[in-house]
C-alpha positions as CSV (number, residue, x, y, z in Angstrom):
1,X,-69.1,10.3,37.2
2,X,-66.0,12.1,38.2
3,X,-64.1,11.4,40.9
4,X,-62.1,13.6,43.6
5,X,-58.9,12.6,45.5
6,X,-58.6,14.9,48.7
7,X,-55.0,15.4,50.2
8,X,-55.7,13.0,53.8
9,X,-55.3,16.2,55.9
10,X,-58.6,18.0,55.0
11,X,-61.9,18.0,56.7
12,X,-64.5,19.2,54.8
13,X,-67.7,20.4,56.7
14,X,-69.6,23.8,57.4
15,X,-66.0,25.0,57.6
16,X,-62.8,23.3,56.0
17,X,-60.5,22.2,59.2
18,X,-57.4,20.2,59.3
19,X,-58.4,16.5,59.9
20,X,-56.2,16.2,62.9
21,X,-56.9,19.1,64.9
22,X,-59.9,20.7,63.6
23,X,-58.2,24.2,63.5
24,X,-59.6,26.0,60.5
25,X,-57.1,25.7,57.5
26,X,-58.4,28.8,55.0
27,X,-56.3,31.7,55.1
28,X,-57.9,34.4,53.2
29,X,-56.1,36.8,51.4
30,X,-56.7,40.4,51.4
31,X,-57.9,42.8,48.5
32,X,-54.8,44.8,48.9
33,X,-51.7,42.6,49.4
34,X,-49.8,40.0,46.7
35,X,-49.7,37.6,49.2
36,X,-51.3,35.1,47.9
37,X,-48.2,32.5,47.7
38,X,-47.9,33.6,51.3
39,X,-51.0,31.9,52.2
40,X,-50.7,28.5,50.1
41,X,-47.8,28.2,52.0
42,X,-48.9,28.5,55.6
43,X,-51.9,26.0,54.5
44,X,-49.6,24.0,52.7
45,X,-47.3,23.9,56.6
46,X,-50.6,22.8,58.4
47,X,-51.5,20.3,55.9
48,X,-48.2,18.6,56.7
49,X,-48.3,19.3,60.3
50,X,-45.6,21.9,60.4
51,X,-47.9,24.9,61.5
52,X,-50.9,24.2,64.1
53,X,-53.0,27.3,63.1
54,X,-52.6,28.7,59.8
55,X,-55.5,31.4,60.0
56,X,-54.0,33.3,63.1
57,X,-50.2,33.4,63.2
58,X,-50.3,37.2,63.5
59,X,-51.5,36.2,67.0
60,X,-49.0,33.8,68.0
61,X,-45.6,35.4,69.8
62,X,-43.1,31.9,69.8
63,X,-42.8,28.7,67.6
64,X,-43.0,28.0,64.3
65,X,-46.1,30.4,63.6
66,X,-44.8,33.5,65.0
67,X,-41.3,32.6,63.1
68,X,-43.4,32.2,59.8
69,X,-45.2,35.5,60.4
70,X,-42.0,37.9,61.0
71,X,-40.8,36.1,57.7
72,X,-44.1,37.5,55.5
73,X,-43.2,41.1,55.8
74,X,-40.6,41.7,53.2
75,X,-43.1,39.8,50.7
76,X,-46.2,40.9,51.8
77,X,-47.5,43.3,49.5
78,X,-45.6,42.3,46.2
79,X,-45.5,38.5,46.4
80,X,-43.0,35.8,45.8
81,X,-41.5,35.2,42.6
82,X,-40.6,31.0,42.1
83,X,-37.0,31.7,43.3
84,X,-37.8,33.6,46.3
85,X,-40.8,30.7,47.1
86,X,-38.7,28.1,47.5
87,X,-36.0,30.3,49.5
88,X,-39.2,31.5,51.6
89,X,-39.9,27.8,52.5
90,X,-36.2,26.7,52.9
91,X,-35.4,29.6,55.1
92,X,-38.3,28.8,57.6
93,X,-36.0,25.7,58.6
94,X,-39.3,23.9,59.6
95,X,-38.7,20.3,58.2
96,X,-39.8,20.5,54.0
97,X,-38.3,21.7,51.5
98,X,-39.7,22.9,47.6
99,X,-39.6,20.7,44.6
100,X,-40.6,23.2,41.4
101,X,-41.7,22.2,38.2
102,X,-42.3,24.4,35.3
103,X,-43.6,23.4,31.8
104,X,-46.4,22.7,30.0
105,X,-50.0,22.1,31.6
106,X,-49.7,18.1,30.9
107,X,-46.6,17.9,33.1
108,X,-48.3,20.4,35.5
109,X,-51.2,18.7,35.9
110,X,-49.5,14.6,36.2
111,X,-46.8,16.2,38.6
112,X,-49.5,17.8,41.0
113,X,-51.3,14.0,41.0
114,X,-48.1,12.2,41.7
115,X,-47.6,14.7,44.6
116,X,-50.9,14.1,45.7
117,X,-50.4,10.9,46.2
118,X,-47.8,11.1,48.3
119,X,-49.7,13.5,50.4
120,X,-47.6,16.4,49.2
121,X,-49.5,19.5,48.9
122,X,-48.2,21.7,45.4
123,X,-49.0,25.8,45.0
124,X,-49.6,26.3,41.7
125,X,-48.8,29.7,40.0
126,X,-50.7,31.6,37.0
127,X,-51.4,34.2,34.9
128,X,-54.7,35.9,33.6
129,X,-54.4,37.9,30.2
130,X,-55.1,41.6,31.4
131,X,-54.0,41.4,34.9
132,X,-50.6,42.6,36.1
133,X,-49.7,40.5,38.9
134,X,-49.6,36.4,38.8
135,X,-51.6,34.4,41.2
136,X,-51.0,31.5,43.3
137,X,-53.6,28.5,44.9
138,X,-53.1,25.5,46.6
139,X,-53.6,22.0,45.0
140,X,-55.6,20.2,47.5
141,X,-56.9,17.5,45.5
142,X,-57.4,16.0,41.7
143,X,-60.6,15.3,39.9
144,X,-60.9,12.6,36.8
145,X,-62.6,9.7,36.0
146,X,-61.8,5.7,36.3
147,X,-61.9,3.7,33.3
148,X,-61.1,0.5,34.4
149,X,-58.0,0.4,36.3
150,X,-56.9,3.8,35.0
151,X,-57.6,6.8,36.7
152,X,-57.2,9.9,34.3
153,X,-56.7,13.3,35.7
154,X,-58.7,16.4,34.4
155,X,-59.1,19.2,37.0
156,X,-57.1,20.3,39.8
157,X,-59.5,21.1,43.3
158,X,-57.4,24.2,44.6
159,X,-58.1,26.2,47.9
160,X,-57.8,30.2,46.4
161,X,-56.4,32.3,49.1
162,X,-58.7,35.1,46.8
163,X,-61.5,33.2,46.6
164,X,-64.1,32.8,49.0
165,X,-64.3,30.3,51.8
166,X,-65.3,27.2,51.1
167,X,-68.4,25.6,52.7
168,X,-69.3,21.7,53.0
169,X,-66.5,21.4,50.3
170,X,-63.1,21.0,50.2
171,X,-61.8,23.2,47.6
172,X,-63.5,26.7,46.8
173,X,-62.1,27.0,42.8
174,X,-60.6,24.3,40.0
175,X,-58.5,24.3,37.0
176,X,-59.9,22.3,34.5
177,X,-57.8,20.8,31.4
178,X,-59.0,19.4,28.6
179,X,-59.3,22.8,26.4
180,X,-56.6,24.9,24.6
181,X,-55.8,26.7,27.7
182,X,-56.5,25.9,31.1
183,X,-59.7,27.3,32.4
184,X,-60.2,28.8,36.3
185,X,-63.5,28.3,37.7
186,X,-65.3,29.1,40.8
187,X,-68.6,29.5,41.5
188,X,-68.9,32.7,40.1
189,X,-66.8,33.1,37.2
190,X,-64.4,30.9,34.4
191,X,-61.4,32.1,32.8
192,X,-58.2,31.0,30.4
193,X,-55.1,31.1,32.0
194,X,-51.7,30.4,31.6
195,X,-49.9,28.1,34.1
196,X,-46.3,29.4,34.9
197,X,-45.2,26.8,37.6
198,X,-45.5,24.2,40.1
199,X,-44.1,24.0,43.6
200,X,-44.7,20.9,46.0
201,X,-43.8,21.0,49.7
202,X,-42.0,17.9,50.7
203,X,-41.4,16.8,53.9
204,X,-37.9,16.1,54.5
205,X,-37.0,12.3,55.1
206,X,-35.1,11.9,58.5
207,X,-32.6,9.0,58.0
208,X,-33.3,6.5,60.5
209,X,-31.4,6.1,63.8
210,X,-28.0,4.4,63.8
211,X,-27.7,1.0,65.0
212,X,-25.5,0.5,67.9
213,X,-24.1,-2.8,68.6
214,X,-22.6,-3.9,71.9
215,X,-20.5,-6.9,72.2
216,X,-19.7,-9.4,74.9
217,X,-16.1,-9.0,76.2
């Protein structure tokens, strides 16, 4: 039977919320915009407890959401490339910073599970044969199966911006391994693609206070 490792900050329910506040985490992207790495990210900021309320920071006039939103326009409608990702989440000066990988979709898939682990969410980034524009989701969790003490990885559970909402889960689409190509699935439809990166969002490590001494004159 196959079994799923969720990132800690997920609730799944009627609607997916953040497990600390129970504001709604899914940030749905619209049929116009490229914005879909937009949206990983601002999910990817709650999950780590850098953005209270992913799904309304057009709404928000100070703090780190209304600072995130002015950010979006120059990207808005044609995306982020890799570079201009991890610039994007550097920039925002919010405490994490990007760690990319790119390669092959055994290193993809092994780097996104020791991230997990660490309770590091990763956007993963992909094209389909026949579309123009690449596509980005959110690693949320890793599916496999235990054999004995071994746990071996062979989907990644991803919240799709594009996709819709997921209900009493806590991923709405997966990328499966195991074939030639990695395949895309949702409820609806399945497809080959080809994984271009990996980008996890790290929170930075503060160093810890200095010790001061006193002595006795």
């Amino acid at each position: 039977m196959p079994i799923q490792k969720l990132h800690p900050g997920l609730r799944p329910g009627k609607q997916l919320v953040l497990a600390d506040s129970g504001n709604p985490l899914f940030s749905r992207q619209g049929h116009w915009d490229s914005g879909s790495a937009l949206h990983c990210v601002a999910m990817a900021f709650a999950l780590l407890g850098k953005l209270t309320d992913p799904v309304t920071l057009s709404r928000s006039d100070s703090g780190p959401e209304a600072v995130f939103w002015d950010r979006t326009w120059p990207y808005y409608l044609h995306g982020l490339t890799r570079s201009e990702l991890e610039s994007f989440v550097l920039e925002l000066n919010l405490g994490v910073r990007p760690v990319a990988l790119s390669g092959g979709r055994g290193s993809i898939l092994n780097f996104c599970e020791r991230e997990l682990q660490q309770g590091n969410p990763v956007i993963v980034g992909w094209r389909r044969h026949g579309v123009r524009d690449a596509h980005a989701a959110l690693v949320v969790g890793i599916e496999g199966r235990q054999h004995r003490r071994t746990f071996e990885p062979d989907a990644l559970l991803l919240l799709d911006p594009a996709a819709a909402e997921p209900g009493l889960a806590a991923c709405n689409a997966r990328l499966l391994f195991g074939q030639k190509r990695p395949t895309y699935v949702t409820e609806t439809e399945a497809y080959p693609i080809t994984l271009n990166t990996a980008v996890s969002i790290r929170p930075i490590a503060r160093p810890p206070p200095a010790v001061i001494s006193s002595g006795c004159a």
